[in-house]
N, CA, C and O atoms as CSV, one atom per row, in Angstrom:
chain,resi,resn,atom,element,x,y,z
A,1,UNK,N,N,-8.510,15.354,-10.830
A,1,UNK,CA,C,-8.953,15.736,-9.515
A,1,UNK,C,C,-8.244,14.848,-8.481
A,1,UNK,O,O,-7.721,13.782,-8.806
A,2,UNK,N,N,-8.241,15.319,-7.232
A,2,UNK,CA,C,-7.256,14.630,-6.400
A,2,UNK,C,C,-8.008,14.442,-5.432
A,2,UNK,O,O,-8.193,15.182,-4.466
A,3,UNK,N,N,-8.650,13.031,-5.761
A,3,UNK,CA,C,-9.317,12.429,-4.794
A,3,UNK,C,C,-8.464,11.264,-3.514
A,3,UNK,O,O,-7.279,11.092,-3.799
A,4,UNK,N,N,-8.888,10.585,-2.357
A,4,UNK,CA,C,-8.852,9.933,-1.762
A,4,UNK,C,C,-7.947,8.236,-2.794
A,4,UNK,O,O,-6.853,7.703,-2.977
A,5,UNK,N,N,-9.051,8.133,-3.058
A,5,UNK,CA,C,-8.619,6.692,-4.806
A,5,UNK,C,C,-7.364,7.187,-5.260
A,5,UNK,O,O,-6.348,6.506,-5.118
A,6,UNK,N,N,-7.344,8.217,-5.748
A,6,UNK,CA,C,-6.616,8.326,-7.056
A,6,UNK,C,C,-5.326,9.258,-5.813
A,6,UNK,O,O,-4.503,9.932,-6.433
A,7,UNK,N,N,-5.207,9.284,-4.611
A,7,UNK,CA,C,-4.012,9.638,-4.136
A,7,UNK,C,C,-3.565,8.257,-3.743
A,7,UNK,O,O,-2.376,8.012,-3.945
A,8,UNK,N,N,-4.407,7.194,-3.149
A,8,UNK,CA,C,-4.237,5.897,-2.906
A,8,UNK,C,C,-3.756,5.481,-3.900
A,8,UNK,O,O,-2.527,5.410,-3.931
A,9,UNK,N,N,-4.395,5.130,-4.863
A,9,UNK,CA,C,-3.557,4.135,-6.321
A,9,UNK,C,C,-2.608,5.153,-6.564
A,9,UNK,O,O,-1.617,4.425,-6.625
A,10,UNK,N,N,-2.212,6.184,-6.732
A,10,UNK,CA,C,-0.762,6.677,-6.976
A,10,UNK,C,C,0.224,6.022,-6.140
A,10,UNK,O,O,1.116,5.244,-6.480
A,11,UNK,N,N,-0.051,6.421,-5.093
A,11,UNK,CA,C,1.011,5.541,-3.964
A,11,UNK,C,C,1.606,3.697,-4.283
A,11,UNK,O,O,2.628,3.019,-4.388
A,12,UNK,N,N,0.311,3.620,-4.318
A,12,UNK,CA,C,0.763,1.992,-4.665
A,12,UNK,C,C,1.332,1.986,-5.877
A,12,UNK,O,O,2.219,1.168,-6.122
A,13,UNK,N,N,0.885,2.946,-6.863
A,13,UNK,CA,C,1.983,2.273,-8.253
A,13,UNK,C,C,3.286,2.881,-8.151
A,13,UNK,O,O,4.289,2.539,-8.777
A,14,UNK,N,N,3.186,3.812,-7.309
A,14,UNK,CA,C,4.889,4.223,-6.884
A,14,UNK,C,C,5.656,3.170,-5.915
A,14,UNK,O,O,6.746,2.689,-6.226
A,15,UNK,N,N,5.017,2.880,-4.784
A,15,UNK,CA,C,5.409,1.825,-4.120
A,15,UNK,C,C,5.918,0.654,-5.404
A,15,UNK,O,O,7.102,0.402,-5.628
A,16,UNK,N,N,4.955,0.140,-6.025
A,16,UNK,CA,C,5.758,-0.945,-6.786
A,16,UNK,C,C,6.753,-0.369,-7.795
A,16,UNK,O,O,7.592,-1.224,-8.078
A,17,UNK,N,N,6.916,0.610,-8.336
A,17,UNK,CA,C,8.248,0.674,-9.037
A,17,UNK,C,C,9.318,1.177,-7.839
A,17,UNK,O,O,10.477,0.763,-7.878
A,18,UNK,N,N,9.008,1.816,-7.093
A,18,UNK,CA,C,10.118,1.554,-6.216
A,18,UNK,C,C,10.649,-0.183,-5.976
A,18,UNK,O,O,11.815,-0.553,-6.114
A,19,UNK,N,N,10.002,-0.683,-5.762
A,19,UNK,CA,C,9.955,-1.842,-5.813
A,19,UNK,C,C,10.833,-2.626,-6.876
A,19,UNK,O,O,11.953,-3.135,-6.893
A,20,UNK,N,N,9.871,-2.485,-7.673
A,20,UNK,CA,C,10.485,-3.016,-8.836
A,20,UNK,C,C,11.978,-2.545,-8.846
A,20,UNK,O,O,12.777,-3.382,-8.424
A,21,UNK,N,N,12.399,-1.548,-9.187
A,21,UNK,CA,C,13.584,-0.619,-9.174
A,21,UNK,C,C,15.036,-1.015,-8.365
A,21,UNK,O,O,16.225,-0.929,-8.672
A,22,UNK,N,N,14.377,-1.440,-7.299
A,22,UNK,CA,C,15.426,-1.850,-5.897
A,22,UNK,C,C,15.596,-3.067,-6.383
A,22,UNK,O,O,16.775,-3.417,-6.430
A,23,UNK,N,N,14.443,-4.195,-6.942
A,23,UNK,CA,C,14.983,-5.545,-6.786
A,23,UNK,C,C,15.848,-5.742,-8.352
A,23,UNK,O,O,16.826,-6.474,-8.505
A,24,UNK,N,N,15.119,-4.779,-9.564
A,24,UNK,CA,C,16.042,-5.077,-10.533
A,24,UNK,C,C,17.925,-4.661,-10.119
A,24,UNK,O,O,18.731,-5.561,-10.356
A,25,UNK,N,N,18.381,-3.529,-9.624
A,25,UNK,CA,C,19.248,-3.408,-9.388
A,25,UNK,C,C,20.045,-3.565,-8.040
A,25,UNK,O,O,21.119,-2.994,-7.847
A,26,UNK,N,N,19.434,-4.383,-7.127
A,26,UNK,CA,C,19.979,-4.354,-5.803
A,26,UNK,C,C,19.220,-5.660,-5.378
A,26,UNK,O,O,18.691,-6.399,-6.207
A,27,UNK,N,N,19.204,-5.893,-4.017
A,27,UNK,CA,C,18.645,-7.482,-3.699
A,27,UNK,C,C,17.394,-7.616,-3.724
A,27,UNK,O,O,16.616,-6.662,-3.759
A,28,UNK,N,N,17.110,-8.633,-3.712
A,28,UNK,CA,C,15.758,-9.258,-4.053
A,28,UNK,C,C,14.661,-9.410,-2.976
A,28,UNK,O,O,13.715,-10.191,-3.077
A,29,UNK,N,N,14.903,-8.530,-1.868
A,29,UNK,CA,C,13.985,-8.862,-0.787
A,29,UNK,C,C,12.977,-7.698,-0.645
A,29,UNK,O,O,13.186,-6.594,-1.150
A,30,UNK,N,N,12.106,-7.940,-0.081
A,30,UNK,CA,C,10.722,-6.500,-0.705
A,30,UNK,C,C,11.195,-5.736,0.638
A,30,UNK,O,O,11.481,-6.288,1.700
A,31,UNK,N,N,11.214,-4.407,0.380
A,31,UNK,CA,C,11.501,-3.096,0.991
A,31,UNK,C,C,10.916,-2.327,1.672
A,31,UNK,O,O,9.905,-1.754,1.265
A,32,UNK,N,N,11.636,-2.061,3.373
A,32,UNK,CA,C,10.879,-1.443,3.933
A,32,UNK,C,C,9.525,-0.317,3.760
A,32,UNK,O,O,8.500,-0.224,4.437
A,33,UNK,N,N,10.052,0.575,2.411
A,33,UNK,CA,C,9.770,1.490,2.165
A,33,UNK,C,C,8.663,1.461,1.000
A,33,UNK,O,O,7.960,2.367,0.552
A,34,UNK,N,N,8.758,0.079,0.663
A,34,UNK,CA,C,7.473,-0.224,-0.611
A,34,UNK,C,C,6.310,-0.797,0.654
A,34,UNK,O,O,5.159,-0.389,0.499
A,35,UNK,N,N,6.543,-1.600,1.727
A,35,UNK,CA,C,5.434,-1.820,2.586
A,35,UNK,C,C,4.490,-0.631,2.729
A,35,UNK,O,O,3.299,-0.540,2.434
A,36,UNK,N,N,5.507,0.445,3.371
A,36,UNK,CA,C,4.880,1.693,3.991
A,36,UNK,C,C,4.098,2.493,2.906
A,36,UNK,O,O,3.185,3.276,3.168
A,37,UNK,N,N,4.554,2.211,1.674
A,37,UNK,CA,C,3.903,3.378,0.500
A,37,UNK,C,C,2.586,2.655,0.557
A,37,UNK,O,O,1.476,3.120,0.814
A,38,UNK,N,N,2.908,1.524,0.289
A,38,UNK,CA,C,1.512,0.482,-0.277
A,38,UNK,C,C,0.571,0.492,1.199
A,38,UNK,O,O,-0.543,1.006,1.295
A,39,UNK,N,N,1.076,0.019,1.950
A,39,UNK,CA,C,0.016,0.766,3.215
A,39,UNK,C,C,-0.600,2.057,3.208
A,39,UNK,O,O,-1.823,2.103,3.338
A,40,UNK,N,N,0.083,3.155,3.070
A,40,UNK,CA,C,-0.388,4.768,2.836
A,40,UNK,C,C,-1.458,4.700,2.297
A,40,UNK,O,O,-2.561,5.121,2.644
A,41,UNK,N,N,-0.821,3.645,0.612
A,41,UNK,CA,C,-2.026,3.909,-0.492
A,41,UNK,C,C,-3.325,3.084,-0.333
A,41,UNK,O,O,-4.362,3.571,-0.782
A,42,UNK,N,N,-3.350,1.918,0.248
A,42,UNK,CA,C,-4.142,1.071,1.003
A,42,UNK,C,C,-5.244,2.073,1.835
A,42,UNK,O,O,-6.437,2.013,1.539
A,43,UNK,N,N,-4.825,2.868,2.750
A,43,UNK,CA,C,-5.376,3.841,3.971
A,43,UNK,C,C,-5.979,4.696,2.712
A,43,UNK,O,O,-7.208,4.724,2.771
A,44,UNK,N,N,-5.567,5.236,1.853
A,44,UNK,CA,C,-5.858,6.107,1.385
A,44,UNK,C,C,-7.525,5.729,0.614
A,44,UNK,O,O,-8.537,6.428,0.640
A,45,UNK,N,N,-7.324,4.464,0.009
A,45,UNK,CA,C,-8.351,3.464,-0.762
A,45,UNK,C,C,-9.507,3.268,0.485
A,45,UNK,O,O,-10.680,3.486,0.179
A,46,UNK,N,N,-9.260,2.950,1.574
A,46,UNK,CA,C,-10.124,2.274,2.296
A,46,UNK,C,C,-10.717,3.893,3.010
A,46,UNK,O,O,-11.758,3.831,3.664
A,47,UNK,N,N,-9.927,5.476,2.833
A,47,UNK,CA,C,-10.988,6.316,3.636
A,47,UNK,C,C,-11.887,6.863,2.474
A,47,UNK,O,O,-13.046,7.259,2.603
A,48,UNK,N,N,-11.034,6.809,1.123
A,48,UNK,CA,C,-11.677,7.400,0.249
A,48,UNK,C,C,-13.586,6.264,-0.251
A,48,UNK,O,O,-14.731,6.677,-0.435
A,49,UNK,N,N,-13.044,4.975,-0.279
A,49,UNK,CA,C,-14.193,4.253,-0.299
A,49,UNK,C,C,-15.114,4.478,0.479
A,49,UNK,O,O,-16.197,4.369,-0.097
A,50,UNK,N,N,-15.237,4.864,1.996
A,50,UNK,CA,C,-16.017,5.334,2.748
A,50,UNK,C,C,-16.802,6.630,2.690
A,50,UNK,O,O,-17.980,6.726,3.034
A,51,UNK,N,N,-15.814,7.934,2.077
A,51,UNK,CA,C,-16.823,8.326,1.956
A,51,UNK,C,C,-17.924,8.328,1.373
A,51,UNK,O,O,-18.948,8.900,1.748
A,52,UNK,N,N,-17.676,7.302,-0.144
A,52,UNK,CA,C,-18.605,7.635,-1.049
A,52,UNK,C,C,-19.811,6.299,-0.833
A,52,UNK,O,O,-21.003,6.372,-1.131
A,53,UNK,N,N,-19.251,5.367,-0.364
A,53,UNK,CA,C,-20.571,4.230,0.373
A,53,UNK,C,C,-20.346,3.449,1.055
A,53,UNK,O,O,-19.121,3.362,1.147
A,54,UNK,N,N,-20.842,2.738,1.667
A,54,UNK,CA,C,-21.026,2.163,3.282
A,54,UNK,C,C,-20.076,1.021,2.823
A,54,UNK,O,O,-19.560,0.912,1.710
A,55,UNK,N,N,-19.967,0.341,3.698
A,55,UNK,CA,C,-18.412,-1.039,3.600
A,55,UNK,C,C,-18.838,-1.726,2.743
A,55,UNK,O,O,-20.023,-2.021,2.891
A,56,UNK,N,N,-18.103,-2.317,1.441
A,56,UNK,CA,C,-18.628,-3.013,-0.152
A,56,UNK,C,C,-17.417,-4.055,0.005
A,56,UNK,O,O,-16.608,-3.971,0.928
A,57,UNK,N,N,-17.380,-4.867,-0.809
A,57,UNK,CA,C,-16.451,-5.893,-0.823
A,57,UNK,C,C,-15.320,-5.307,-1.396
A,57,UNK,O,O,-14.449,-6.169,-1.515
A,58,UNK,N,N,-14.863,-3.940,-1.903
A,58,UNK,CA,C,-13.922,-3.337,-2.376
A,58,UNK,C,C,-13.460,-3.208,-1.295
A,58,UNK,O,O,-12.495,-3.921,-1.018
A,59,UNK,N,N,-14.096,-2.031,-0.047
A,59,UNK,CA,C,-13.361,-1.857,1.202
A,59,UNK,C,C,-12.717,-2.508,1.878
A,59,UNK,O,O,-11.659,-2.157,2.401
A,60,UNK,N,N,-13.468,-3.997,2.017
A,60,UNK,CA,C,-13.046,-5.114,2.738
A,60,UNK,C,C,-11.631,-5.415,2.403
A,60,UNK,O,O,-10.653,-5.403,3.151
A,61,UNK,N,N,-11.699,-5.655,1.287
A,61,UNK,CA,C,-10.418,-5.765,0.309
A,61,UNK,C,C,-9.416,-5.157,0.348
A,61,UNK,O,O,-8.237,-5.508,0.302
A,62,UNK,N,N,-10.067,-3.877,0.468
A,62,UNK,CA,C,-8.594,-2.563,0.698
A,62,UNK,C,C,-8.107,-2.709,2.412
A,62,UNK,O,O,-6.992,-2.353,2.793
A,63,UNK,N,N,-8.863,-3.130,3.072
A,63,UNK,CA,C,-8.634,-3.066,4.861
A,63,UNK,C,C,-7.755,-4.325,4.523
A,63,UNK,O,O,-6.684,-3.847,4.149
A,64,UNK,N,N,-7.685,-5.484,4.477
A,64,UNK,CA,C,-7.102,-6.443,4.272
A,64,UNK,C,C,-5.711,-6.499,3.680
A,64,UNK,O,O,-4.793,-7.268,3.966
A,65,UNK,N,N,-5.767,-5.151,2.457
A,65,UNK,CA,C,-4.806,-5.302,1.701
A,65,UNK,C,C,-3.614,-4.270,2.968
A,65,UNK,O,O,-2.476,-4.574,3.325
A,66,UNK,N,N,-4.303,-3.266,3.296
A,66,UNK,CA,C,-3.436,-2.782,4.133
A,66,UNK,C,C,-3.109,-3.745,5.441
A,66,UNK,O,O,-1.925,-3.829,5.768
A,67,UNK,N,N,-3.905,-4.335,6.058
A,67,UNK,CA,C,-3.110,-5.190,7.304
A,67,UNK,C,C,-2.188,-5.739,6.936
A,67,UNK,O,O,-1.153,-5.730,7.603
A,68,UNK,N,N,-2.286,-6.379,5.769
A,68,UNK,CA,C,-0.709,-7.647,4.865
A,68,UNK,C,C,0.105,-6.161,4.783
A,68,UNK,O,O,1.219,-6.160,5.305
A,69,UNK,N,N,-0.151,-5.473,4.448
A,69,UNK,CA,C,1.061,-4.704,4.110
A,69,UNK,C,C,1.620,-4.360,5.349
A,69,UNK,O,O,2.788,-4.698,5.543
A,70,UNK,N,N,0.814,-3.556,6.511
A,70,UNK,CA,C,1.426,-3.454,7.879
A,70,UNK,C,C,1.967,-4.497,8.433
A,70,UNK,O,O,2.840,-4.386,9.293
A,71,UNK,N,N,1.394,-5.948,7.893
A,71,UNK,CA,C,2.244,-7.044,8.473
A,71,UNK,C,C,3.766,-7.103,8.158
A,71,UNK,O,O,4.607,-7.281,9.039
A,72,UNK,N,N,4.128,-6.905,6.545
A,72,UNK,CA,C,5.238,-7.002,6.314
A,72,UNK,C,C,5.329,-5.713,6.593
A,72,UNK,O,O,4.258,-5.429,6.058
A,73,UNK,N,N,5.611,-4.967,6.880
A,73,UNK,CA,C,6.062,-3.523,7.492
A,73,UNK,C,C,7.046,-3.782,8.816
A,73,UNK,O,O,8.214,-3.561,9.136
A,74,UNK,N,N,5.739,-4.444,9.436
A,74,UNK,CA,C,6.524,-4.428,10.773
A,74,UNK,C,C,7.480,-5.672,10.886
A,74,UNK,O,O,8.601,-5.593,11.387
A,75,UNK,N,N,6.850,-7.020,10.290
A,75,UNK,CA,C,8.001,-8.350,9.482
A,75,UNK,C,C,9.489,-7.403,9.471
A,75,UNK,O,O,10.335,-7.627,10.337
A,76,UNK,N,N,9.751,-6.152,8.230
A,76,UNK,CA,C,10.733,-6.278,7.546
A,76,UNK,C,C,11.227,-5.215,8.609
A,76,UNK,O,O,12.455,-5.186,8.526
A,77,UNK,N,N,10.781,-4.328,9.574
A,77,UNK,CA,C,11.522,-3.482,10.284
A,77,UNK,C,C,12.213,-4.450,11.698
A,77,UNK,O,O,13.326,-4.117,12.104
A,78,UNK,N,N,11.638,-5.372,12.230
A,78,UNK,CA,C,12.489,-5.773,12.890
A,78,UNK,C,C,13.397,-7.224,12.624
A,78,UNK,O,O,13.612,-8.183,13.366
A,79,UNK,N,N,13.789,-6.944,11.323
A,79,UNK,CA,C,14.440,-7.691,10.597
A,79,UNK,C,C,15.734,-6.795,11.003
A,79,UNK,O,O,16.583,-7.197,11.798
A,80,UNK,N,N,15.776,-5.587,10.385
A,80,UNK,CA,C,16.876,-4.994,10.274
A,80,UNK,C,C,17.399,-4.211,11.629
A,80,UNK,O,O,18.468,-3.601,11.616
């Protein structure tokens, strides 16, 4: 079933083999494009947690995990 969670954690485990992928064969610096997935999947974790119960220390967690990720998002875009 294609819930909120389970479109979120897809994202992020794609984000990290992208990840992974770029740094095994190319440079070693984390990628615009793994920020943005892992943020998506972050957003995705923190609306899907809501619907099903009020703010838990999971949510907290997932809001958090997405700001670090928007941090390096915006870190690695005006890098380049």
């Amino acid at each position: 079933m294609f819930t909120a969670q389970n479109i979120g954690l897809s994202l992020i485990v794609i984000a990290w083999l992208y990840q992974y992928a770029r740094m095994r064969y190319g440079r070693r610096a984390l990628r615009p494009a793994f920020a943005a997935l892992y943020a998506l999947g972050a957003g995705f974790l923190v609306v899907g947690g809501w619907s099903i119960s009020s703010l838990s220390f999971a949510e907290v967690a997932n809001i958090l995990a997405l700001i670090a990720a928007l941090g390096v998002l915006l870190a690695s875009k005006s890098r380049y």
